[in-house]
N, C-alpha and C positions, 0 to 999 in steps of 0.2 A: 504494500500500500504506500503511496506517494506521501512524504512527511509533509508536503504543504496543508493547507487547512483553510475556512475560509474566515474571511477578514472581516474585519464591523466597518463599512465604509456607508451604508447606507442609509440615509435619512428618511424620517418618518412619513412626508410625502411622496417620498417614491415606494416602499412597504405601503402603505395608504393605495398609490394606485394600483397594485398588485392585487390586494383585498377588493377593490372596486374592480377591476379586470378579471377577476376570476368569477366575480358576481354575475356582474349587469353584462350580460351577452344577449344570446340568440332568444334567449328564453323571454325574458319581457315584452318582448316585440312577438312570441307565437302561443305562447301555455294562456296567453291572460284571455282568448278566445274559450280556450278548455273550460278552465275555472268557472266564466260566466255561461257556460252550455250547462255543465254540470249543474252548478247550484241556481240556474235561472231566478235568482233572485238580487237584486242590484246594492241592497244593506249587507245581505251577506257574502257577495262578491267583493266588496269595500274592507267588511269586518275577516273575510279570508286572508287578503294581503297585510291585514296590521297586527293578524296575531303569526303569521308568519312574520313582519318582523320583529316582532318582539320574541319570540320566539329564536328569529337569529340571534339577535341583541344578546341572549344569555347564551347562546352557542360561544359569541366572541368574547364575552366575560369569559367565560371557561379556556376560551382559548389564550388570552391574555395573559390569565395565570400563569397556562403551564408552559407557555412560550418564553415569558421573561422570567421563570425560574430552573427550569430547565431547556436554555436554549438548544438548539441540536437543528442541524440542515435535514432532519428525517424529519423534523415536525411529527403528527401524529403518529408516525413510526415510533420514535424516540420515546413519547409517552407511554403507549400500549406497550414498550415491552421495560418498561420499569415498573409499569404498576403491574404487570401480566405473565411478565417472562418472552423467551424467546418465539416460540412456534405461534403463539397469535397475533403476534409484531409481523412476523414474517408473511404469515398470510394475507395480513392486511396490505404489506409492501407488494405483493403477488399480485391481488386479485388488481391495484392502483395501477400497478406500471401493464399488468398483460389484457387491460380492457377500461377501467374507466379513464386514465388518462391519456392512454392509446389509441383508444374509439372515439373517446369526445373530441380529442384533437380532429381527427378526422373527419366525425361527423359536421363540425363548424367551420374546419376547411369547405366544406362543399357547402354550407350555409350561404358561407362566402361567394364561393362560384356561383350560386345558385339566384342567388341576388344579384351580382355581377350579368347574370346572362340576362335578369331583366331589361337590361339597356343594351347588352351586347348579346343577343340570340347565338347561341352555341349547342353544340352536339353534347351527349354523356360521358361521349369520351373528350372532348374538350374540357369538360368543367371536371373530370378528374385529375385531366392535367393543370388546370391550375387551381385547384383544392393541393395538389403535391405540389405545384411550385410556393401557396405560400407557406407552407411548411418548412419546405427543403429553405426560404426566405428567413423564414421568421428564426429558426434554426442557428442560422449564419448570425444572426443579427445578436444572437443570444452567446454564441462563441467568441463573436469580436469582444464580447466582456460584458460584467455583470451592471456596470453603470449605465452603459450604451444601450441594453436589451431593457433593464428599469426607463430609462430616459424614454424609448420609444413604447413601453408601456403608457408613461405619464401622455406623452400625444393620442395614440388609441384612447385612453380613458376620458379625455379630455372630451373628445367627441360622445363618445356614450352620453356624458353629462348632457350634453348641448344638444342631444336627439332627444333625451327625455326633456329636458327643457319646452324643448320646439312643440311638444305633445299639448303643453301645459299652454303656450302662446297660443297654439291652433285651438284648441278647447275656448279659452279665453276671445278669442276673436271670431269665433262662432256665435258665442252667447251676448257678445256686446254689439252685435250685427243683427242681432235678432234670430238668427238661422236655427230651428228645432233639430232635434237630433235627427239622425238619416232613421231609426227606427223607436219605435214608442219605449218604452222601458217597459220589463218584463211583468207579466203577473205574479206580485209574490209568492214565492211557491216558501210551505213552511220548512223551517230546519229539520235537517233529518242526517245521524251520524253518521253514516253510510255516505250519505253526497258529500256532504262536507270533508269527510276524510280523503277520498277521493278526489277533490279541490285539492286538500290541502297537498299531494301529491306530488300535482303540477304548479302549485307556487312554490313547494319547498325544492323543485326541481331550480325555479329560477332563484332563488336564495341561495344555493347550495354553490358551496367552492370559501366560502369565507373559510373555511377553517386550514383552507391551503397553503396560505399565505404566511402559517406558522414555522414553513420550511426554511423561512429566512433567516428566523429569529438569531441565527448564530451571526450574522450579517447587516444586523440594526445598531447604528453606533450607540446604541443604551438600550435596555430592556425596557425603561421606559417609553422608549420611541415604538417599542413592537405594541405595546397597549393601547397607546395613541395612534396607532395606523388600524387595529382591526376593532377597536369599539367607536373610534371617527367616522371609519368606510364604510362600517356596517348600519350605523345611523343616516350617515348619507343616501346609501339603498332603499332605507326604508323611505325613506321621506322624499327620494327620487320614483321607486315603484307606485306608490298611494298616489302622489301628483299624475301619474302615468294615467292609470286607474280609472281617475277621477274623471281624465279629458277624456278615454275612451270610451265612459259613459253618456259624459256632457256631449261631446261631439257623433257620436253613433247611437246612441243607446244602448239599453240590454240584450236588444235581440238582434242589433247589427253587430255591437260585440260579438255576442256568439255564432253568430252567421260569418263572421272575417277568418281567412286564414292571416292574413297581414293587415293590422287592426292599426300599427304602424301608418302603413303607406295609407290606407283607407281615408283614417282621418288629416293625413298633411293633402291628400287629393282633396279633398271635399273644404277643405279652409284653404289652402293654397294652389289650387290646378293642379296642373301636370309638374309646373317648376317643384312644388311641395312634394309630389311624391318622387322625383330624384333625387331630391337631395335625402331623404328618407332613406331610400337604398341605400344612396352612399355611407349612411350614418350607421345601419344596421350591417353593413359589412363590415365598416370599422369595429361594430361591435364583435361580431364573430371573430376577427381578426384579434383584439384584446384577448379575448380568451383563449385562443391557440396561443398566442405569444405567452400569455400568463401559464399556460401548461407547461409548454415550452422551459418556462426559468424554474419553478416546482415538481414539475416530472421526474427531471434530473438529479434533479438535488434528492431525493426520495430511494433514485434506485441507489445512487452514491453513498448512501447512509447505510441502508441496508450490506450493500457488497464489503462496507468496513467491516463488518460480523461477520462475513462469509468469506472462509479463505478460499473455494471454489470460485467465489466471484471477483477476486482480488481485481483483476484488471480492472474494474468496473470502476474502483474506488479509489480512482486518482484525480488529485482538483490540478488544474491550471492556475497554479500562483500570481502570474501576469494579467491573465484575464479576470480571476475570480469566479467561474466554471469551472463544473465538475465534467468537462469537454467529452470523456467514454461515451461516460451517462448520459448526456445530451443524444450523441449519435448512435445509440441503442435505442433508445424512447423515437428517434425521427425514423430507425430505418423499420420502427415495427407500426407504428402511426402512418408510413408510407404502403405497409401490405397492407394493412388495412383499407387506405384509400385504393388501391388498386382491386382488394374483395368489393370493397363498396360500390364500385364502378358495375358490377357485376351484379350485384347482389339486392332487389328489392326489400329484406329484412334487414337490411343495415342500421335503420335507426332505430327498428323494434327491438334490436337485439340491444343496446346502448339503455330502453329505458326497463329493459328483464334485471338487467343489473341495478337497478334501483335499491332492491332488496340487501343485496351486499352493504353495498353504500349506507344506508339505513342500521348494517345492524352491527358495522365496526363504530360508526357515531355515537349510539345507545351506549359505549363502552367508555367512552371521553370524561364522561361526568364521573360515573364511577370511580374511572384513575385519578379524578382530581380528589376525592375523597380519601382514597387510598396512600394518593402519594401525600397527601397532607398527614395523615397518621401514620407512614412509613419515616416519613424525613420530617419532624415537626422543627427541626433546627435550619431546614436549610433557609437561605435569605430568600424572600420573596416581594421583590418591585414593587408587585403589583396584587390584591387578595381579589377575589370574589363576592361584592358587598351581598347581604342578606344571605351569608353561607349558611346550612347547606341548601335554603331552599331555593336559589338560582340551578344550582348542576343538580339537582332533581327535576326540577322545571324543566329545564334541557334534554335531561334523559327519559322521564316523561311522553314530550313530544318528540322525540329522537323514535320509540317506543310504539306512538300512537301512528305515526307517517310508516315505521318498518311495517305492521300489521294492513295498514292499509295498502301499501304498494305492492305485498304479497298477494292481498286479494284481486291488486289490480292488473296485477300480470297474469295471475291463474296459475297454473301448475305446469305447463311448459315455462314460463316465464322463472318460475321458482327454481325449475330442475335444472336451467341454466347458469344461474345467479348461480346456488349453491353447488353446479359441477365446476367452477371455474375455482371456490374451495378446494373442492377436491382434487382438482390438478394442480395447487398449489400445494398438497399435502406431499402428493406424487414426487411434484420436484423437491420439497422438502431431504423426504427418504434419498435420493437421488444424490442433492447435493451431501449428505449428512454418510455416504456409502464409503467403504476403503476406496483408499487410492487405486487399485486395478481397477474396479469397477468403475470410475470416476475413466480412468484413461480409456474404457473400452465407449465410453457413451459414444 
């Protein structure tokens, strides 16, 4: 393993954009039609997004804690196996690097093209080729160094902001023009836990990536700085999503919401023409684009943590001193993020297979809260920056709804959907056993 290591160079605005780039992507701009089909009711399409974020809110408490007390480039890694031990660490670092942050790369590379080809008409096999070019792009941009690849996070994120702004001006310029919404608002339909969980799904889909961000924590010039980038960003989200929200109501109503596959463009076309919805493209690509990039600088860093524990994967876990990337890791995460874009090219269950993993995702989360409790009564001496206010009832909160979303996305994938999520376990236990075998058997793989 490479004695270098990684540096504190980084300031809390640029960790801030990382947290907000891992967020606010593809999802705000397509899940917020779901939501309003789902619970066709427009109070609790409103009341869906703000306990989702509050509900993140104490995800990023939780995560703050254990970022700025036990820093670590594994992030979540680094936790689940101090509070857990090895093999559930490992699993978790497994199922990230060989499909959620492998797939979703992919899947928002094509986002990207996909949106791109609204202005520029292209074939499948065009928009796969540049779904990989901006990978094999963002990639490079992430090698030249950790400043440079944060720096051009901070301009993608920038944009995100300024699209969801725009949502907020179009709504507002509808209603001071007198224009009713393009469809009536829904008939309340009453709550019922089943739909609701079901919402809450597809919003905690768009919420979710906050806790990624904790990969850096070893790369935040103070601990404090890592507490102020992921309970800032995540306040941000929320109070960027709810504005969002609002204007897709104000401006479409209930039942054009849920009638829009791009609820986005929908309403920048109907307040601003045609110029409106271009420049909406452009904004929702850049969004897509933030999140490949933000996977991009956390992907890495994740298998690189890992591979320090594993002397079979030693290559892996070498940083670039100069750059401040863990350079391997990078180009392991781009060159399996690129098969994927090439299955994808192929493959009409590409993104169903992206949200069967849901489940996964859901059920190493439920486990975060726990280890902050744990590791709070394992190490009650060690210094901690930053606490948890109203401990413990925040990371039960968190675990909680960590809890309430895993049992709903089970039912919402069904049992093909589940036998996926949890065989992608099971092929992590495989290569577990695999890496963990004598040296012959290691050399005959």
């Amino acid at each position: 393993m490479s004695s270098a290591a990684p540096r504190r160079i980084l300031g809390p605005f640029a960790a801030a954009s990382v947290v907000v780039g891992m967020v606010v992507g593809a999802g705000i701009f397509r899940s917020a039609s779901l939501v309003a089909a789902t619970l066709q009711n427009d109070v609790l399409v409103l009341a869906a997004w703000a306990v989702g974020g509050v509900f993140a809110l104490c995800g990023a408490l939780v995560y703050a804690e254990l970022a700025s007390t036990f820093p670590h480039p594994g992030g979540d890694y680094r936790f689940l196996r101090l509070a857990y031990g090895p093999l559930p660490a490992f699993l978790f670092a497994w199922s990230r690097f060989a499909v959620i942050f492998s797939a979703s790369a992919a899947l928002l590379a094509f986002v990207a093209a996909d949106y791109i080809a609204e202005l520029v008409p292209m074939s499948a096999g065009a928009r796969g080729g540049v779904a990989a070019l901006a990978i094999v792009t963002l990639t490079a941009l992430n090698l030249a160094g950790v400043k440079r690849s944060t720096g051009g996070q901070m301009v993608l994120v920038t944009g995100d902001v300024i699209a969801l702004l725009a949502l907020g001006i179009a709504a507002a310029s509808l209603i001071a023009s007198g224009t009713p919404p393009l469809a009536p608002t829904m008939a309340p339909q009453p709550f019922g836990a089943a739909a609701f969980g079901q919402a809450m799904v597809f919003v905690m889909l768009a919420f979710g990536g906050f806790n990624d961000a904790a990969t850096l924590s070893a790369e935040v010039r103070t601990p404090r700085d890592m507490t102020r980038a992921m309970v800032g960003g995540m306040a941000l989200v929320t109070t960027l999503y709810c504005l969002a929200n609002w204007a897709y109501l104000a401006g479409l109503g209930g039942a054009g919401l849920a009638a829009s596959n791009a609820p986005a463009a929908a309403l920048m076309a109907r307040a601003f023409g045609p110029v409106g919805q271009v420049v909406m493209v452009v904004f929702v690509t850049c969004a897509a684009l933030a999140i490949v990039n933000a996977l991009v600088i956390v992907g890495g860093r994740t298998l690189y943590a890992v591979a320090g524990d594993e002397p079979a994967l030693a290559r892996l876990a070498a940083w670039d001193e100069a750059a401040g990337v863990p350079r391997v890791a990078i180009w392991a995460q781009c060159g399996l993020s690129l098969c994927l874009v090439a299955w994808g090219s192929l493959s009409s269950g590409f993104a169903q297979m992206v949200d069967f993993l849901s489940p996964v995702f859901w059920l190493f989360l439920s486990l975060t809260g726990p280890a902050l409790i744990i590791l709070r009564r394992r190490a009650p001496g060690v210094a901690r920056p930053f606490q948890v206010p109203l401990y413990p009832l925040v990371p039960l909160l968190f675990t909680g709804g960590c809890l309430f979303v895993l049992q709903s996305s089970v039912r919402y994938v069904g049992l093909q959907g589940s036998l996926i999520s949890f065989g992608v376990l099971a092929a992590g236990l495989l290569l577990r056993v695999l890496l963990k075998a004598p040296a012959p058997l290691q050399r005959g793989m």
